[in-house]
mmCIF file of the N, C-alpha and C atoms, coordinates in Angstrom:
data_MODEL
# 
_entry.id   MODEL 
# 
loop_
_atom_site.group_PDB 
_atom_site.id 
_atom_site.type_symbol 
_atom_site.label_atom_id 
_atom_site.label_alt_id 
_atom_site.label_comp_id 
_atom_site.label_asym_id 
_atom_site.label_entity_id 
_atom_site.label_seq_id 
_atom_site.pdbx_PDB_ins_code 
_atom_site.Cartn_x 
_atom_site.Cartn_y 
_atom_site.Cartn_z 
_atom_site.occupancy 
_atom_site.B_iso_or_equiv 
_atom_site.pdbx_formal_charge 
_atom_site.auth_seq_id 
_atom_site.auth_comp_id 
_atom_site.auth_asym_id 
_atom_site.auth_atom_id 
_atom_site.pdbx_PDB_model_num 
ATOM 1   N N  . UNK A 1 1  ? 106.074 87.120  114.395 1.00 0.00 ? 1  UNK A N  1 
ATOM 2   C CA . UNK A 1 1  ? 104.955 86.948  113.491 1.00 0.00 ? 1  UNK A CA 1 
ATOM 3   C C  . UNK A 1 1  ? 105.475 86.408  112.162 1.00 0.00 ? 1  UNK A C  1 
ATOM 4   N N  . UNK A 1 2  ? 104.903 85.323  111.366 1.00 0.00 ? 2  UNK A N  1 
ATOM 5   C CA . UNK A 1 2  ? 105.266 84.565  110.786 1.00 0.00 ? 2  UNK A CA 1 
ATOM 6   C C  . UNK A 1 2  ? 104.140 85.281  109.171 1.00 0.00 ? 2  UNK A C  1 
ATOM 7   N N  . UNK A 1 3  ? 104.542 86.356  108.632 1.00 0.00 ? 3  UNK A N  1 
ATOM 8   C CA . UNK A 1 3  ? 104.173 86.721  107.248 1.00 0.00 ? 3  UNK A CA 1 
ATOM 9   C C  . UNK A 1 3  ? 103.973 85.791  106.539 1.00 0.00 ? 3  UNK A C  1 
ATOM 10  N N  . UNK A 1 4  ? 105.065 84.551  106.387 1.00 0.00 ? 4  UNK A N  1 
ATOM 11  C CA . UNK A 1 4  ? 104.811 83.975  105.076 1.00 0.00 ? 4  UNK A CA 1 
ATOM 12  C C  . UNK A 1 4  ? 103.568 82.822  104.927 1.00 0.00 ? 4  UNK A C  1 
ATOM 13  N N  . UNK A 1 5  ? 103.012 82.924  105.857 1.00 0.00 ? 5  UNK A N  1 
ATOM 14  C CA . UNK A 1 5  ? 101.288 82.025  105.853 1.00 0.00 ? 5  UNK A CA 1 
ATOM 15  C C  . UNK A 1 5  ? 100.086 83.322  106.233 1.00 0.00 ? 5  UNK A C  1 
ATOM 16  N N  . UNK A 1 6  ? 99.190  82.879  105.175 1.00 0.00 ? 6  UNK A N  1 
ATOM 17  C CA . UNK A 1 6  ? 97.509  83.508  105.180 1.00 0.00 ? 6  UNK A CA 1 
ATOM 18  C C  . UNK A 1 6  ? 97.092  83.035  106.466 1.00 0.00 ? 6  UNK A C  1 
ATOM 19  N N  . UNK A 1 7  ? 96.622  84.496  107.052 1.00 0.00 ? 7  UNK A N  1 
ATOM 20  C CA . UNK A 1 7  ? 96.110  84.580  108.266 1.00 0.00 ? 7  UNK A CA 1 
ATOM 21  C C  . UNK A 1 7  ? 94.941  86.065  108.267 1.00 0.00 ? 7  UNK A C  1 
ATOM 22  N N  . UNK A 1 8  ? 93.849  86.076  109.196 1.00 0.00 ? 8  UNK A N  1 
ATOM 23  C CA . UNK A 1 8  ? 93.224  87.489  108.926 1.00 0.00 ? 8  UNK A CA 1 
ATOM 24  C C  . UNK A 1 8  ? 94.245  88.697  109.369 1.00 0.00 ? 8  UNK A C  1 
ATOM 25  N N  . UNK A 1 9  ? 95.087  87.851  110.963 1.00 0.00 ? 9  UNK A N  1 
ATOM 26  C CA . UNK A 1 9  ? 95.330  88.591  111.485 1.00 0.00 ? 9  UNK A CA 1 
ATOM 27  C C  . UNK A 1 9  ? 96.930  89.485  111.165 1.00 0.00 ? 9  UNK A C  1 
ATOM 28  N N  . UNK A 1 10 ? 97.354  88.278  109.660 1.00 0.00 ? 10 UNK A N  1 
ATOM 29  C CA . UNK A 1 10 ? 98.418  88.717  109.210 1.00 0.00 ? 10 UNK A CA 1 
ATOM 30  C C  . UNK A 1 10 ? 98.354  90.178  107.720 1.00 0.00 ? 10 UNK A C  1 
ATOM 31  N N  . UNK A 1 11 ? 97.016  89.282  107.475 1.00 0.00 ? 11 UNK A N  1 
ATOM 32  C CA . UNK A 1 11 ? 96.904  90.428  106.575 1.00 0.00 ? 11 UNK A CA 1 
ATOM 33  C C  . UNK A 1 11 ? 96.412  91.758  106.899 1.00 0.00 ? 11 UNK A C  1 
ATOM 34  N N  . UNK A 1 12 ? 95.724  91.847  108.340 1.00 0.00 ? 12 UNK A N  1 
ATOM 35  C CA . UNK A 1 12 ? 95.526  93.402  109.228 1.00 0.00 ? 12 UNK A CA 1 
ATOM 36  C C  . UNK A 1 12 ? 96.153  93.846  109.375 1.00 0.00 ? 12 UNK A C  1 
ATOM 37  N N  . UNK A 1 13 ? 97.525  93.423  109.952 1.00 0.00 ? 13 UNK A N  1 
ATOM 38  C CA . UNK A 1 13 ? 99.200  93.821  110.396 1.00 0.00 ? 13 UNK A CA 1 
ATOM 39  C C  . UNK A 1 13 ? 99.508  94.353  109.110 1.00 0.00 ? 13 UNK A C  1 
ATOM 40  N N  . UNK A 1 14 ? 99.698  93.384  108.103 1.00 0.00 ? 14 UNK A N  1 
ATOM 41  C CA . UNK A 1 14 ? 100.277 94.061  106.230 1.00 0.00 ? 14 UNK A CA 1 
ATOM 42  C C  . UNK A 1 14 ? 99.684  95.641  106.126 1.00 0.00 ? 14 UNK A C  1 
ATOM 43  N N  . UNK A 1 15 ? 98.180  95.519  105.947 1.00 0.00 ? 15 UNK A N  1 
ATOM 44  C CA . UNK A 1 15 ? 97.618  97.007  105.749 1.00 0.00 ? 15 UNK A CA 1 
ATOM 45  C C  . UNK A 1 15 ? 97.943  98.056  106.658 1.00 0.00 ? 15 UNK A C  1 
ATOM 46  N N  . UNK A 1 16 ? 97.757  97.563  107.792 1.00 0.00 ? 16 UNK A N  1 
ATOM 47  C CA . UNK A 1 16 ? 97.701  98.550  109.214 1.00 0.00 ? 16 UNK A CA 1 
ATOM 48  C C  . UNK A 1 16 ? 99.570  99.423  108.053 1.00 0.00 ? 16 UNK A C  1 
ATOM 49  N N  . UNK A 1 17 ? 100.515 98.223  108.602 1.00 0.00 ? 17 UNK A N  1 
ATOM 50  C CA . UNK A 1 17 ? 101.806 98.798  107.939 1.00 0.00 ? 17 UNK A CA 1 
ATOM 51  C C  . UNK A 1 17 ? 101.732 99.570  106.715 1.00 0.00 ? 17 UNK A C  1 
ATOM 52  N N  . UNK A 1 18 ? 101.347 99.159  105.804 1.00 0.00 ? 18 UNK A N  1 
ATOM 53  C CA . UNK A 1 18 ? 101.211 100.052 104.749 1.00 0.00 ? 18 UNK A CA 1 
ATOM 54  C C  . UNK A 1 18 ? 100.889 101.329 104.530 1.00 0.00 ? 18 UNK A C  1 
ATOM 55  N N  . UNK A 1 19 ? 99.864  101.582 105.554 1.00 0.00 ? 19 UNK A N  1 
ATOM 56  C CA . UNK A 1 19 ? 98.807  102.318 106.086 1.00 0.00 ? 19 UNK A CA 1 
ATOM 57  C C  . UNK A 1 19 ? 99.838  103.449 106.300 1.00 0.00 ? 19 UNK A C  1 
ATOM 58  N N  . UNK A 1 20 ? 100.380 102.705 107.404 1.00 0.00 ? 20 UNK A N  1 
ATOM 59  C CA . UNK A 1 20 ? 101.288 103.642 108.299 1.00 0.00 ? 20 UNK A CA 1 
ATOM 60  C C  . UNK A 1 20 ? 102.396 104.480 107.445 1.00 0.00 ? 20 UNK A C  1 
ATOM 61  N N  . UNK A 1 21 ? 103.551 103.512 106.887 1.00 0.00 ? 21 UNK A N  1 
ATOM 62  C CA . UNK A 1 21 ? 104.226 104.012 105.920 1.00 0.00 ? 21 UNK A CA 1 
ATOM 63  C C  . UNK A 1 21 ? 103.820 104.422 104.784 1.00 0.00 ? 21 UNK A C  1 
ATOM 64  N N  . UNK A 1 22 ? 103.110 104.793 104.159 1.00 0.00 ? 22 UNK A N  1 
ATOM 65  C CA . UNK A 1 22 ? 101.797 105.802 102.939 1.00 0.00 ? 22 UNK A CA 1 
ATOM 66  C C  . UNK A 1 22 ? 101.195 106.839 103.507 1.00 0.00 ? 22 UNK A C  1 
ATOM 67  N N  . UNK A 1 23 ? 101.429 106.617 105.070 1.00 0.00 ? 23 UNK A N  1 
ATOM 68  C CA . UNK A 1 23 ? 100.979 107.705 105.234 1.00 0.00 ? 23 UNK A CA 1 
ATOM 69  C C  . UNK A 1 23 ? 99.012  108.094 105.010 1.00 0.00 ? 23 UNK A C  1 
ATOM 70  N N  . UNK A 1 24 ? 98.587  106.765 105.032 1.00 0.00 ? 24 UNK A N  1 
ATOM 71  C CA . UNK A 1 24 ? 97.160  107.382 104.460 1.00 0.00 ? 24 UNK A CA 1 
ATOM 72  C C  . UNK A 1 24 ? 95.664  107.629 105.928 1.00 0.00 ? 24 UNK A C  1 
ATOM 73  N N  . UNK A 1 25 ? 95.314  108.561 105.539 1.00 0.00 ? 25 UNK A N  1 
ATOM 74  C CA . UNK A 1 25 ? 94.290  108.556 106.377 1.00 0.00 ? 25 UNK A CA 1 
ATOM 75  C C  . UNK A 1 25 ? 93.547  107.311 106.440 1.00 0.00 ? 25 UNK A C  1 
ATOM 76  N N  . UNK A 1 26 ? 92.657  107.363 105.347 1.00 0.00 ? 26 UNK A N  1 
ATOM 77  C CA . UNK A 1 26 ? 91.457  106.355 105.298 1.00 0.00 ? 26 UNK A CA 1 
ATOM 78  C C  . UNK A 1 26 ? 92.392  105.353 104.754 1.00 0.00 ? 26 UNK A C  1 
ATOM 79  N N  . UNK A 1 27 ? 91.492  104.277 105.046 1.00 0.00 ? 27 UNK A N  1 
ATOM 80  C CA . UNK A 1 27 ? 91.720  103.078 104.618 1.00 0.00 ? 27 UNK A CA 1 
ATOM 81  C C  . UNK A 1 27 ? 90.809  101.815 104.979 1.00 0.00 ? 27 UNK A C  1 
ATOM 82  N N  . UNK A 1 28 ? 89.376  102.188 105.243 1.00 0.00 ? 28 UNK A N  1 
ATOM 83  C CA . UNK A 1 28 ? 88.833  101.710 106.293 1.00 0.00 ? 28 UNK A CA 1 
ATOM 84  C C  . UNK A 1 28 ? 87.802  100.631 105.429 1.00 0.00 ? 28 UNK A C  1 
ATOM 85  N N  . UNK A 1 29 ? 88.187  101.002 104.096 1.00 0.00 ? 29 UNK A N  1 
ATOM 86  C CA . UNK A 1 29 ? 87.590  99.761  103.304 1.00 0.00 ? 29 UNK A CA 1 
ATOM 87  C C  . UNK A 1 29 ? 88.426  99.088  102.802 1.00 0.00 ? 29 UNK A C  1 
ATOM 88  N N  . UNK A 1 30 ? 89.516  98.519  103.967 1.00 0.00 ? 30 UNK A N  1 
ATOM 89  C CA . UNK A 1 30 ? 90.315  97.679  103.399 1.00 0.00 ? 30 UNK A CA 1 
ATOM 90  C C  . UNK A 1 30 ? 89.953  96.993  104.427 1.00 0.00 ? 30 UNK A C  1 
ATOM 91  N N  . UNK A 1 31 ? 89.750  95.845  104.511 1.00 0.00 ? 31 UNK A N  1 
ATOM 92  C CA . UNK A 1 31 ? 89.728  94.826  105.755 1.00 0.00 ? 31 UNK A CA 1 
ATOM 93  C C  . UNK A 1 31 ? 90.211  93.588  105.410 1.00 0.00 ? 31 UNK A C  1 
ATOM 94  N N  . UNK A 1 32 ? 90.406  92.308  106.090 1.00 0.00 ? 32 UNK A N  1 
ATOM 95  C CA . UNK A 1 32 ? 91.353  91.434  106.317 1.00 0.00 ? 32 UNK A CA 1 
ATOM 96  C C  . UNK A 1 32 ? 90.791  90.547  105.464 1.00 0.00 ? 32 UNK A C  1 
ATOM 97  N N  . UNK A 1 33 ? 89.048  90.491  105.761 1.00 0.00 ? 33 UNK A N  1 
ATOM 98  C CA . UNK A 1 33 ? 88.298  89.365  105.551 1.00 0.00 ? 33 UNK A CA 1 
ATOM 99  C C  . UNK A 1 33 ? 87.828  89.949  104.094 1.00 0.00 ? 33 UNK A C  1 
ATOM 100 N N  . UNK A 1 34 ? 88.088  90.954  103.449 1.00 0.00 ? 34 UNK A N  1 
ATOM 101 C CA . UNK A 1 34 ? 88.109  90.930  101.947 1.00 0.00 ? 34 UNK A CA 1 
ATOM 102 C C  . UNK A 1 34 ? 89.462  90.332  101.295 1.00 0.00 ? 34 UNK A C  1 
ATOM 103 N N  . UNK A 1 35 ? 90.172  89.863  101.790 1.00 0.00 ? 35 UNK A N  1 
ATOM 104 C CA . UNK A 1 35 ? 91.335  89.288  101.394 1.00 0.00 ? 35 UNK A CA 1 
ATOM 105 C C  . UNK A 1 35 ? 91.221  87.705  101.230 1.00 0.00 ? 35 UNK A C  1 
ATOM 106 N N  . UNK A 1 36 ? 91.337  87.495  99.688  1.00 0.00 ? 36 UNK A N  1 
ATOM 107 C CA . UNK A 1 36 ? 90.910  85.998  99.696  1.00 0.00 ? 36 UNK A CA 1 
ATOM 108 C C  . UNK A 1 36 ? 92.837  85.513  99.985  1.00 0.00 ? 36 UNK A C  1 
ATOM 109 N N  . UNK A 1 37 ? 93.047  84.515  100.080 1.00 0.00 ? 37 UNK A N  1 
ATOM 110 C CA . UNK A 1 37 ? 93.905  83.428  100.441 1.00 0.00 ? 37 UNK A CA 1 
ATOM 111 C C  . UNK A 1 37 ? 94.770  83.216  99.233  1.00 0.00 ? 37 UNK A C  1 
ATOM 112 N N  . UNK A 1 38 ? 94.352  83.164  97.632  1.00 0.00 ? 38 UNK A N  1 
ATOM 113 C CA . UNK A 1 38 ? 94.620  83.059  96.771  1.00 0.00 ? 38 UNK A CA 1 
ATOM 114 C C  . UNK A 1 38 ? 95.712  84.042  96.171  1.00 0.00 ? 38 UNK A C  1 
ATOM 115 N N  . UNK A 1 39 ? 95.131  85.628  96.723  1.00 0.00 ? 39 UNK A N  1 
ATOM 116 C CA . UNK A 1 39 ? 96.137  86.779  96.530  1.00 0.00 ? 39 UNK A CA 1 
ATOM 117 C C  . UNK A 1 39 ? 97.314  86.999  97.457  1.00 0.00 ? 39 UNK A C  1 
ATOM 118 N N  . UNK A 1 40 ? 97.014  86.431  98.765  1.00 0.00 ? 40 UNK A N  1 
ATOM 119 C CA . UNK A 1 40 ? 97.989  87.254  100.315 1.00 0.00 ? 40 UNK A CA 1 
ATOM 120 C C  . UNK A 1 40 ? 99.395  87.023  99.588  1.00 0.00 ? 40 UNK A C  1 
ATOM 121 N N  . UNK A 1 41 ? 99.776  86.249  98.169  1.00 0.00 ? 41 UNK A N  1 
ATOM 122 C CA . UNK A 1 41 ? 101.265 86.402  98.023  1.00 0.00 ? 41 UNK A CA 1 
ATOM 123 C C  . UNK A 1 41 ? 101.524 88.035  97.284  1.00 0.00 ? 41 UNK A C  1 
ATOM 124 N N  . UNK A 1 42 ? 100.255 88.422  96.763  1.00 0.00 ? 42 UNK A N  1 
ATOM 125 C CA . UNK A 1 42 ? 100.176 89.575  96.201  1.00 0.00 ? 42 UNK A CA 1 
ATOM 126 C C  . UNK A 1 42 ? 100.481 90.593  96.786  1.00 0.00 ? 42 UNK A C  1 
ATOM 127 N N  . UNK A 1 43 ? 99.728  90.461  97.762  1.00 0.00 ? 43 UNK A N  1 
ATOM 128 C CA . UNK A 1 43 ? 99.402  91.443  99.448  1.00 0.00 ? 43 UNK A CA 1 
ATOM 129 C C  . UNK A 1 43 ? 100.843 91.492  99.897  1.00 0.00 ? 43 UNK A C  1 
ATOM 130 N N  . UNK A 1 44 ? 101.648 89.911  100.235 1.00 0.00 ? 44 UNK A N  1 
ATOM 131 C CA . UNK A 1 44 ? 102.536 89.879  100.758 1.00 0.00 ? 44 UNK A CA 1 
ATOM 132 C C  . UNK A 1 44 ? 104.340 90.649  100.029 1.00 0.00 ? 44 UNK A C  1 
ATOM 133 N N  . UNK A 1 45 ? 103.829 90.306  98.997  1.00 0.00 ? 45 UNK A N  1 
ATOM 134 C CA . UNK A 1 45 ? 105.153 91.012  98.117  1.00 0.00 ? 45 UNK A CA 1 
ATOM 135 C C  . UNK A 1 45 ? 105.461 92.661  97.787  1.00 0.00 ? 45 UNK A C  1 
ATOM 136 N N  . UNK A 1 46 ? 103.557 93.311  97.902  1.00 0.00 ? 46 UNK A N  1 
ATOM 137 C CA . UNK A 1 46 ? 103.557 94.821  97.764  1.00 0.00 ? 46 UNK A CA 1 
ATOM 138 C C  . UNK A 1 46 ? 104.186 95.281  99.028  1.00 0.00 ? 46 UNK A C  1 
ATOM 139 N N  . UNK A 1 47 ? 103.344 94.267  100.530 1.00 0.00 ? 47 UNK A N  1 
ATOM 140 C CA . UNK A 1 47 ? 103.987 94.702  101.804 1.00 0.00 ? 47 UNK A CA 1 
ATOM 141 C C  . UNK A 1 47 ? 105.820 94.568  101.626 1.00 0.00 ? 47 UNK A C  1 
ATOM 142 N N  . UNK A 1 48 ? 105.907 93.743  100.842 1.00 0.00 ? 48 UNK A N  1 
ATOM 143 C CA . UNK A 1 48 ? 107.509 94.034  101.381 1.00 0.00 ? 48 UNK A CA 1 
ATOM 144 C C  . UNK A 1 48 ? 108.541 94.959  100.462 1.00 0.00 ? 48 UNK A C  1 
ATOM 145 N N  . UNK A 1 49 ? 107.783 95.530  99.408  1.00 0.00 ? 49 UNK A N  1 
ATOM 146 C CA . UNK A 1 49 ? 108.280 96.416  98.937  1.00 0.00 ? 49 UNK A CA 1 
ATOM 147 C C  . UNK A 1 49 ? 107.960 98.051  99.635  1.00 0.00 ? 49 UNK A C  1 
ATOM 148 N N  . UNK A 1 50 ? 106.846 98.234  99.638  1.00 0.00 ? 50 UNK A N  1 
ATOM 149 C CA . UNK A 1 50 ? 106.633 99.186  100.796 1.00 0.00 ? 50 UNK A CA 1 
ATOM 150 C C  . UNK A 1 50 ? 107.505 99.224  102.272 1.00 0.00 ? 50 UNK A C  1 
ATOM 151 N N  . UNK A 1 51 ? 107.423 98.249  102.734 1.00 0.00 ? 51 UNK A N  1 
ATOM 152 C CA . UNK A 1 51 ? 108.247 98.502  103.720 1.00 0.00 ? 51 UNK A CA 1 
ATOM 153 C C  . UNK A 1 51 ? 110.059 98.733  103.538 1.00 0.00 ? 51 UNK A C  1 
ATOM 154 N N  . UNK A 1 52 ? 110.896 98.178  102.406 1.00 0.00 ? 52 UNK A N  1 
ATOM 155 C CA . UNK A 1 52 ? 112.121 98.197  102.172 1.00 0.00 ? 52 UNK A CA 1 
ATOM 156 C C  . UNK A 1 52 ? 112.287 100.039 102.015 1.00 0.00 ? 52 UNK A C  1 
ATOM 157 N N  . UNK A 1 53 ? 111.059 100.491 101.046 1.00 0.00 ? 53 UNK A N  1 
ATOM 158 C CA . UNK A 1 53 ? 111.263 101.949 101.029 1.00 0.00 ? 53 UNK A CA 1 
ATOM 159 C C  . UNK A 1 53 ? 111.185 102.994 102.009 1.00 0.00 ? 53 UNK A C  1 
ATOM 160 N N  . UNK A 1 54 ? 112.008 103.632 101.692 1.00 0.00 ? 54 UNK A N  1 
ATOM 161 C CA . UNK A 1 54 ? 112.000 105.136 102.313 1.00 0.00 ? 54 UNK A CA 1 
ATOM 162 C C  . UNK A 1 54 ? 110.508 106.463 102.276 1.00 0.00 ? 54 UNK A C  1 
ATOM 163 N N  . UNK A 1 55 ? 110.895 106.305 101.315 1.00 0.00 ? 55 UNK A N  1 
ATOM 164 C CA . UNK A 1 55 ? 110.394 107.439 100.524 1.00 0.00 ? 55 UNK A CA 1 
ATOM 165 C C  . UNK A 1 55 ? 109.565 107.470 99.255  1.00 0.00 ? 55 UNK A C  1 
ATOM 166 N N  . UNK A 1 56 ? 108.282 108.080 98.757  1.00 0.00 ? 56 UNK A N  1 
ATOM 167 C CA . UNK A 1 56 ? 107.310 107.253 97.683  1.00 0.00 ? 56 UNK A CA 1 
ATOM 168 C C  . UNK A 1 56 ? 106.936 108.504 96.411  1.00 0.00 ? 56 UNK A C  1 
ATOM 169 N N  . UNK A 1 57 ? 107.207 107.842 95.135  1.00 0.00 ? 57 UNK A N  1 
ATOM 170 C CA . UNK A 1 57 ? 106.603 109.710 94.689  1.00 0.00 ? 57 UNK A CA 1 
ATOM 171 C C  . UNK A 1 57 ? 105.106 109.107 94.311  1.00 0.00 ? 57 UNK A C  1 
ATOM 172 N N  . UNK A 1 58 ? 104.638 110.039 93.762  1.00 0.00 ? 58 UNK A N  1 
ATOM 173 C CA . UNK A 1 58 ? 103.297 110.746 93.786  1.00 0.00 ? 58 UNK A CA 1 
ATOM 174 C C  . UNK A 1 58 ? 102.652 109.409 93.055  1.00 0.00 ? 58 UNK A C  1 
ATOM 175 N N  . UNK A 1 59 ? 103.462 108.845 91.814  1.00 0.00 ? 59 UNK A N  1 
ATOM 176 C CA . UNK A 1 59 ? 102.916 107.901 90.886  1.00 0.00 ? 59 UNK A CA 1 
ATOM 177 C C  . UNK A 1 59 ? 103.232 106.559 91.680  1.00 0.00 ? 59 UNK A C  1 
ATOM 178 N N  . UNK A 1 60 ? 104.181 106.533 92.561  1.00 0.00 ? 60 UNK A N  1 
ATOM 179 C CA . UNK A 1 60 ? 104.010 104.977 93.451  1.00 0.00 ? 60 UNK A CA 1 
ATOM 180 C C  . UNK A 1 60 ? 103.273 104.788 93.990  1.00 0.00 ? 60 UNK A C  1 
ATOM 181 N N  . UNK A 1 61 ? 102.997 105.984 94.856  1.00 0.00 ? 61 UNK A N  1 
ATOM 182 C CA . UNK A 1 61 ? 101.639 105.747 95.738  1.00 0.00 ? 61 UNK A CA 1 
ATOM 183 C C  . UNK A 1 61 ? 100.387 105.449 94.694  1.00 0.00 ? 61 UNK A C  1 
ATOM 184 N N  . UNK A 1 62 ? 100.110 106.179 94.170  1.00 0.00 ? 62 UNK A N  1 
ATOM 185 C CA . UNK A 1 62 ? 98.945  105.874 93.031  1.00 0.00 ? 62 UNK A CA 1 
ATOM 186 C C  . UNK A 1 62 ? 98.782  104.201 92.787  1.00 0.00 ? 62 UNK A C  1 
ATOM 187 N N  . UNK A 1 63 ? 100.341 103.884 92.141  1.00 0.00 ? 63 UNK A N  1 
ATOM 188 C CA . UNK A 1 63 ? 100.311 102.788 91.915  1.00 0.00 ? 63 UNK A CA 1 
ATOM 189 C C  . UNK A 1 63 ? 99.609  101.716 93.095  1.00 0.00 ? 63 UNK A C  1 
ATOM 190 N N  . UNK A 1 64 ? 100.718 102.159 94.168  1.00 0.00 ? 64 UNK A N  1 
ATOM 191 C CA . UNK A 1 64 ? 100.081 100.807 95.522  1.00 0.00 ? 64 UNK A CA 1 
ATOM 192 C C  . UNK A 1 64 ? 98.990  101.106 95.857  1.00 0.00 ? 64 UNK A C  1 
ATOM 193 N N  . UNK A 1 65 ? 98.431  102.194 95.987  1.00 0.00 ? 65 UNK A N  1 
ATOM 194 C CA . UNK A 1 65 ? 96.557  101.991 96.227  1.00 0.00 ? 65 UNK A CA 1 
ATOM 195 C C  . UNK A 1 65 ? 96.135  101.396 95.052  1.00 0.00 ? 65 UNK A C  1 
ATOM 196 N N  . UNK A 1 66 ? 96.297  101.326 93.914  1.00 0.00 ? 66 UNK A N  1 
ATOM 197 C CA . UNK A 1 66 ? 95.902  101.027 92.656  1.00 0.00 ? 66 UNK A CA 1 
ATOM 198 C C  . UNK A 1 66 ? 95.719  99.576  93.118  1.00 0.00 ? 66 UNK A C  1 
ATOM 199 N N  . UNK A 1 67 ? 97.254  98.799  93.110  1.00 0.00 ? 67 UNK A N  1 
ATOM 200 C CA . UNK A 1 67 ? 97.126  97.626  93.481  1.00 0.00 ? 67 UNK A CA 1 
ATOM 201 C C  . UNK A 1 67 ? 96.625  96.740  94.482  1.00 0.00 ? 67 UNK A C  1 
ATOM 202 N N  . UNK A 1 68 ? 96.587  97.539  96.028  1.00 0.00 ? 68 UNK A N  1 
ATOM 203 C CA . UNK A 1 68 ? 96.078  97.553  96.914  1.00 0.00 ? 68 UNK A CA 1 
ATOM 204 C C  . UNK A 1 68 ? 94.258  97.406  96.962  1.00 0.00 ? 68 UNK A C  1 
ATOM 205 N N  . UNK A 1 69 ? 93.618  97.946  95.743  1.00 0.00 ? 69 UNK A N  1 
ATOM 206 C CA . UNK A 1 69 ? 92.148  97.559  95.218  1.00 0.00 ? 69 UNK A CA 1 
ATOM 207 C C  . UNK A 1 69 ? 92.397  96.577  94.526  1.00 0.00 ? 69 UNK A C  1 
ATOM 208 N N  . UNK A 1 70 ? 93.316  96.050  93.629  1.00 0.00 ? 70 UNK A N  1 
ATOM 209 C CA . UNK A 1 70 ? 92.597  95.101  92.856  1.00 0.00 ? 70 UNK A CA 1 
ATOM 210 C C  . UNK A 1 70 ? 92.755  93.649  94.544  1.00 0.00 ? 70 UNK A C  1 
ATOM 211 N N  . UNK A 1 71 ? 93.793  93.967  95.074  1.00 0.00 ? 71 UNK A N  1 
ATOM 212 C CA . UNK A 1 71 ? 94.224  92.809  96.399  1.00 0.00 ? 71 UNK A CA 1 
ATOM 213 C C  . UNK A 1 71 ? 92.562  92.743  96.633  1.00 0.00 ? 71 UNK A C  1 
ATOM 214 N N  . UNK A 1 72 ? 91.910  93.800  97.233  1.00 0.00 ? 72 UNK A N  1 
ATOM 215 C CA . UNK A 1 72 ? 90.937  93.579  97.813  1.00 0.00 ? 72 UNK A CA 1 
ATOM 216 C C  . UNK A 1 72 ? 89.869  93.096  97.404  1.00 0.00 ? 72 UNK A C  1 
ATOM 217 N N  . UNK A 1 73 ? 89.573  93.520  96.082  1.00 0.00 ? 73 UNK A N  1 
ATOM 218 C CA . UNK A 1 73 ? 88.533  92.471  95.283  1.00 0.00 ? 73 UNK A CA 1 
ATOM 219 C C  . UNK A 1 73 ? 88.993  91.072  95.251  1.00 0.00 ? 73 UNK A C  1 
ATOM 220 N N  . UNK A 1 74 ? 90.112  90.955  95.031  1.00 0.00 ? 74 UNK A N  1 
ATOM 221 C CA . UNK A 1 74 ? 90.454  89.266  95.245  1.00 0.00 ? 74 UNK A CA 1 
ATOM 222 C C  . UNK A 1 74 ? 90.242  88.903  93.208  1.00 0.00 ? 74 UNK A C  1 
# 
């Protein structure tokens, strides 16, 4: 799978991952097709910091959902 091009089905994979490693229940108002084209380098750079990590404290996570809304408004 080729991350570095805007795709719906790339940016489902990004969240789904994020998802996973955050650990978060909900997330179900995040979807692909609120993701404009303009941000996915946004999308794409939080995904790859999330994924390099281990381990998250209390104020990172805050942070990446934080950022993770403004992604979705676009």
């Amino acid at each position: 799978m080729n991350l570095n091009t805007w795709s719906e089905e790339n940016v489902e994979f990004m969240f789904e991952e994020i998802k996973k490693k955050l650990r978060m229940a909900t997330g179900g108002s995040i979807k692909a097709s609120n993701v404009k084209e303009d941000v996915y380098e946004d999308l794409k750079d939080l995904y790859d910091m999330v994924i390099s990590k281990d381990r998250f404290s209390i104020s990172e996570i805050d942070a990446i959902t934080t950022e993770l809304g403004k992604i979705r408004k676009g």
